[in-house]
C-alpha positions in Angstrom: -16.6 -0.6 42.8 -13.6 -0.7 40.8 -13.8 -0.8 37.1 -11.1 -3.0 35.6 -12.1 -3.2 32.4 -9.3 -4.0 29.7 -10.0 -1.1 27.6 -9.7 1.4 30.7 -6.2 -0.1 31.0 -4.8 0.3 28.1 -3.1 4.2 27.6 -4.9 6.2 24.6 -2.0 5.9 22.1 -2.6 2.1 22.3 -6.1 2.2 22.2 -5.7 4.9 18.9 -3.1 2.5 17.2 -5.5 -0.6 17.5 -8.1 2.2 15.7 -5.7 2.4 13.1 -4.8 -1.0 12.4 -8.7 -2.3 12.5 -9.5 0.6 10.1 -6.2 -0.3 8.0 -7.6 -3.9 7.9 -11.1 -2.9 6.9 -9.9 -0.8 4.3 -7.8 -4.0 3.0 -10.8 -6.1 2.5 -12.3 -3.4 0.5 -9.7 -2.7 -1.7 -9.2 -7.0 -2.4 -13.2 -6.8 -3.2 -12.7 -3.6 -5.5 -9.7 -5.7 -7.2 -11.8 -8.7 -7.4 -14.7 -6.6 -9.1 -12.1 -5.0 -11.8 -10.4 -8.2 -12.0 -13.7 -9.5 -13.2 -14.9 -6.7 -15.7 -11.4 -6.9 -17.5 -11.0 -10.5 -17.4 -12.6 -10.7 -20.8 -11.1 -7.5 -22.4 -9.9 -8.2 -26.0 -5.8 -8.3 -25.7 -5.8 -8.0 -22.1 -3.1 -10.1 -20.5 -2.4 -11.7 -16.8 0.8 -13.3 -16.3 0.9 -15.5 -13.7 3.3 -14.3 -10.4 4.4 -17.0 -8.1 5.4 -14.3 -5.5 2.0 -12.8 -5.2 0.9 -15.0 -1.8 4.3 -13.2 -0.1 2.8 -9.5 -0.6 -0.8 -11.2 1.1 1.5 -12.4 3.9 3.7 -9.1 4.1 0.3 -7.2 4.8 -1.5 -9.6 7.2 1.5 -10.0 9.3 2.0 -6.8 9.6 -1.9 -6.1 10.7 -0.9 -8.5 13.2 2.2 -7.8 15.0 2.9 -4.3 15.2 0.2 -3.9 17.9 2.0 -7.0 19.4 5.3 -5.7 19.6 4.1 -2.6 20.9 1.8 -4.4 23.5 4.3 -7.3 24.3 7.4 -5.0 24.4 5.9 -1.8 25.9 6.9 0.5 23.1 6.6 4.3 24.4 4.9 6.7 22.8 6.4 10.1 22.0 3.9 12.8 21.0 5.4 14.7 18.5 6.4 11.6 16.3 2.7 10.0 16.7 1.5 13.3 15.6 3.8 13.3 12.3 3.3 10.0 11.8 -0.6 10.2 12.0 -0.3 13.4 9.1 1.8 10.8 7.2 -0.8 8.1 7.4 -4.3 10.4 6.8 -1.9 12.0 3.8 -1.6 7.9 2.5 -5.2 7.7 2.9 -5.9 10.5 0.8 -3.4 9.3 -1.7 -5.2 5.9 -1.8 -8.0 7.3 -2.5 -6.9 9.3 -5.4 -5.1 6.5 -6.9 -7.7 4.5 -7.0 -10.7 7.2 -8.5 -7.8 7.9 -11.3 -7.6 4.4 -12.3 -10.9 3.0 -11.9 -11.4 -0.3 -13.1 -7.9 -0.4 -14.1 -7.1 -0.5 -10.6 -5.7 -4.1 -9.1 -3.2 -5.4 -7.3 -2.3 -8.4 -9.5 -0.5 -7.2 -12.7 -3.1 -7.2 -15.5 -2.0 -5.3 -18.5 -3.0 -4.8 -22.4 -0.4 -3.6 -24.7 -2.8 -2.7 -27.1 -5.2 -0.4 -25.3 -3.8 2.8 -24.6 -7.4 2.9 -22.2 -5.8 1.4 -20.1 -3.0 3.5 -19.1 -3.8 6.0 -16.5 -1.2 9.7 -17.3 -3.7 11.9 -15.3 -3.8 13.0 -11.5 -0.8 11.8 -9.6 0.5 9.5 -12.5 1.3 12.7 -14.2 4.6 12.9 -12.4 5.6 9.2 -11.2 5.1 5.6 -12.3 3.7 3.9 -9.0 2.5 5.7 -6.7 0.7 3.0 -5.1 3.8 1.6 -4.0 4.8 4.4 -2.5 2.1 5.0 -0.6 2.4 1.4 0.6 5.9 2.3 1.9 4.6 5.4 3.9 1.9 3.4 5.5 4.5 1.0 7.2 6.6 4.0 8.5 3.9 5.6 9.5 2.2 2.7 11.1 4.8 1.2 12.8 6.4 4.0 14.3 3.2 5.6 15.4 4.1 3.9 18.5 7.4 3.5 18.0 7.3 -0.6 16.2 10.8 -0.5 15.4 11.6 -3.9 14.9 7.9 -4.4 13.3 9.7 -1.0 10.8 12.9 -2.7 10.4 11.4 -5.9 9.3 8.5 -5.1 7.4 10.2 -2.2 5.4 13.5 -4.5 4.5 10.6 -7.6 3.0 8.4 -4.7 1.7 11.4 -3.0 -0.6 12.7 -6.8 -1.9 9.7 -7.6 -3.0 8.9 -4.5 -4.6 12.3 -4.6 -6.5 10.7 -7.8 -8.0 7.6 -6.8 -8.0 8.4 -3.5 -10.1 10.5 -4.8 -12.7 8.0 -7.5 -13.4 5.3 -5.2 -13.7 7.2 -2.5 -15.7 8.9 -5.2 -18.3 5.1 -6.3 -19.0 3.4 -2.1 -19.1 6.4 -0.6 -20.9 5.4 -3.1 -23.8 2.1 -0.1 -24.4 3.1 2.3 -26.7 1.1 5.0 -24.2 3.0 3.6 -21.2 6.9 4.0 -22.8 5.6 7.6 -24.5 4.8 8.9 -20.9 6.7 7.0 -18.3 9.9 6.5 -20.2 11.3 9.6 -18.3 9.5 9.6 -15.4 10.6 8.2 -11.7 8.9 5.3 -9.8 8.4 7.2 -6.3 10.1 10.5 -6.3 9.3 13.0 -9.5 13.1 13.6 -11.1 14.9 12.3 -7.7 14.4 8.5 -7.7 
């Protein structure tokens, strides 16, 4: 009897990128609870401060579309896979992974993603791990995951698109954040001469 079971059908890579993307989405719903969680403990920090950022909702619907229709375009528009580039683009994703995961044990309850800052507390700037040699590296990381997600199974509109909104908002995004941080004495001391993504390139 013949099996004809959808998951039989579908080629490894495919079955592997939906892997990814249900992890990635997981891991999203953790990080918003962890957020939530230091969100709440910081809330009522003497001199802490949380501007309000109309563009906020756009970043919520950058990531869940994205979740969405990569594995659509790929499914939909029979992307190929090619070995070697799923391969690099795996290392590239487990290498984000790790990143995330320092970034957010170096910042601990710091850690968010809506701006919250204190210009008082130097507590609450992180200079240690990975902040040592750039200003956001959670950003960065953010950028690599698209790449890497997308063209694991060669996405390229799902690349195009979602790396073009991804770096406009950012541009907002970043300036925002920074014109509220560099307002800590500890922030402009360390970060003053230090890149966003790159250390000394960009």
């Amino acid at each position: 009897m013949q099996d004809n079971s959808l998951l039989k059908k579908m080629p490894y890579p495919f079955i592997i990128l939906i892997i990814l993307f249900s992890f990635t989405s997981i891991l999203r719903v953790i990080e918003l609870i962890i957020s939530n969680k230091n969100f709440k403990s910081r809330k009522d920090e003497n001199g802490i401060t949380i501007p309000i950022e109309k563009s906020f909702f756009l970043f919520v619907l950058l990531h869940v579309s994205f979740l969405i229709l990569v594995p659509v375009e790929v499914f939909y528009l029979n992307r190929p896979f090619f070995n070697l580039l799923g391969i690099i683009m795996l290392l590239i994703y487990f290498m984000c992974l790790i990143l995330r995961f320092h970034v957010l044990n170096v910042l601990g309850k710091n850690w968010n993603t809506k701006v919250i800052y204190n210009p008082k507390s130097e507590d609450s700037i992180t200079i240690t791990g990975i902040y040592k040699y750039i200003r956001h590296p959670n950003y960065l990381i953010v950028i690599l995951e698209i790449i890497s997600l997308s063209l694991f199974h060669t996405a390229i509109w799902s690349f195009l698109f979602f790396s073009l909104c991804n770096l406009v908002l950012l541009f907002f995004r970043i300036n925002f954040e920074e014109e509220k941080l560099f307002k800590n004495v500890k922030y402009l001391k360390h970060f003053a001469d230090k890149k966003r993504f790159i250390p000394g390139i960009f």
